[in-house]
C-alpha positions in Angstrom: -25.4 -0.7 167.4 -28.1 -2.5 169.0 -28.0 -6.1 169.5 -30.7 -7.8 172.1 -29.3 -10.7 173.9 -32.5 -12.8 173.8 -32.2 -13.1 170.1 -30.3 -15.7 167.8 -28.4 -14.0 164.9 -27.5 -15.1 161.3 -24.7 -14.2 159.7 -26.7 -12.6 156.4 -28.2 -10.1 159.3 -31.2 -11.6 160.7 -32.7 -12.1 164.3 -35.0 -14.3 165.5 -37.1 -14.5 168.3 -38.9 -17.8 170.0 -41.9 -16.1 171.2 -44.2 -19.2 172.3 -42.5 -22.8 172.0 -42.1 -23.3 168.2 -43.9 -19.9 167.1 -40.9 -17.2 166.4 -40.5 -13.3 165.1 -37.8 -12.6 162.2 -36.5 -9.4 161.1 -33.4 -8.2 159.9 -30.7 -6.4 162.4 -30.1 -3.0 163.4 -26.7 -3.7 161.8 -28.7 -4.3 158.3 -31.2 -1.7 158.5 -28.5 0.7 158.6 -26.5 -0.9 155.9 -29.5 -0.6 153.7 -30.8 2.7 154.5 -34.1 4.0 153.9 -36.8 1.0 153.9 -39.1 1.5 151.2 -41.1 -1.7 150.5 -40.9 -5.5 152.2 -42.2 -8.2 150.0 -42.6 -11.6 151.5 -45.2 -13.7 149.3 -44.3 -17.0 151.1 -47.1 -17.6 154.2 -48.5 -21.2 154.1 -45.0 -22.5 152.8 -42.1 -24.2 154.6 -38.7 -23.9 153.6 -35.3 -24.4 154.5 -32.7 -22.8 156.5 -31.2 -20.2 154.6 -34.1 -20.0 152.1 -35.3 -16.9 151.1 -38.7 -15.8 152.4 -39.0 -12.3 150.6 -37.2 -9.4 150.1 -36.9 -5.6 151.3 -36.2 -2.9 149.1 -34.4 0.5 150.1 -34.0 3.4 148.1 -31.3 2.3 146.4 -31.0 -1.8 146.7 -33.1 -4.9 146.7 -32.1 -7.6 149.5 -33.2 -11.1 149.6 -34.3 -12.0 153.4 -33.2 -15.3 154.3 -34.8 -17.9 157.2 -32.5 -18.5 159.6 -33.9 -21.8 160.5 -36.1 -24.6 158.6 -40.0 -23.7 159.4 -43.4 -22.4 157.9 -44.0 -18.9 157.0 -47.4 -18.1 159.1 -47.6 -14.5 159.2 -46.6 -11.5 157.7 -46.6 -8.1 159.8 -49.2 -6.2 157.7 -47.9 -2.9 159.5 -45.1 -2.9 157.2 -47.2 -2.8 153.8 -48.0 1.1 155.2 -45.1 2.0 157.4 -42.1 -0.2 155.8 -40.0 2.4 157.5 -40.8 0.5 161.0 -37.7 -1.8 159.9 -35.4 1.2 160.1 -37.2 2.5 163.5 -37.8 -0.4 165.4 -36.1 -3.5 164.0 -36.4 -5.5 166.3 -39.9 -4.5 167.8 -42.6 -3.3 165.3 -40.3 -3.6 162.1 -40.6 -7.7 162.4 -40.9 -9.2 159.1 -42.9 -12.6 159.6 -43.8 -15.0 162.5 -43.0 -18.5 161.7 -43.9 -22.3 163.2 -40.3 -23.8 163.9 -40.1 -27.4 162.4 -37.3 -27.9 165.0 -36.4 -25.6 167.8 -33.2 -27.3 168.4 -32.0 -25.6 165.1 -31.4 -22.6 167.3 -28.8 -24.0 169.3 -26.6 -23.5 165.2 -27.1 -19.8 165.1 -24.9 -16.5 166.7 -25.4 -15.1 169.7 -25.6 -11.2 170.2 -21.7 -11.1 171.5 -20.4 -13.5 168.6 -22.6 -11.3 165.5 -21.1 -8.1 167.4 -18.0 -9.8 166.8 -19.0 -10.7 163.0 -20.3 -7.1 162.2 -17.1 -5.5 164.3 
């Protein structure tokens, strides 16, 4: 299993990534992906909106299961990666490169500072 050290972890199986002061990348883990299996469609209907931590922003459907995707920190949905509407599979590929779900404006980055590390969700997925 792959987990990047310069991301934050959750424990339902997302990353994030701070890309540019309060702008970050969210996806689900290589852990997840795996879990899931094939990655058929991702459906996040949720850009312009800000919700909690925790809230779901969408959901990604394998061959055989619907998941809920949840935000690992309080911000505002502002982008969804349109590469996934024809290539969903790019979750399974590349999670945590071109298989990013949405880019999101933190409403505070110290919110962070809450979530795993790589070593303690290595430790969580075992």
């Amino acid at each position: 299993m792959n987990f990047p050290a310069d991301l934050k972890y959750t424990k339902d199986h997302e990353w994030i990534k701070v890309i540019d002061g309060n702008t970050a990348l969210v996806g689900i883990t290589d852990f997840a992906q795996g879990e899931l299996g094939d990655i058929v469609y991702v459906d996040v209907n949720t850009v312009g909106q800000s919700l909690a931590a925790e809230a779901v922003f969408g959901t990604v459907e394998a061959v055989k299961t619907v998941s809920d995707l949840f935000l690992p920190v309080a911000a505002t949905i502002v982008e969804v990666n349109s590469s996934l509407e024809k290539q969903p599979e790019l979750v399974n590929s590349d999670p945590y490169g071109e298989g990013w779900m949405v880019k999101i404006a933190l409403a505070n980055v110290a919110d962070l500072d809450a979530l795993m590390s790589a070593d303690a969700y290595a430790a969580l997925v075992g």
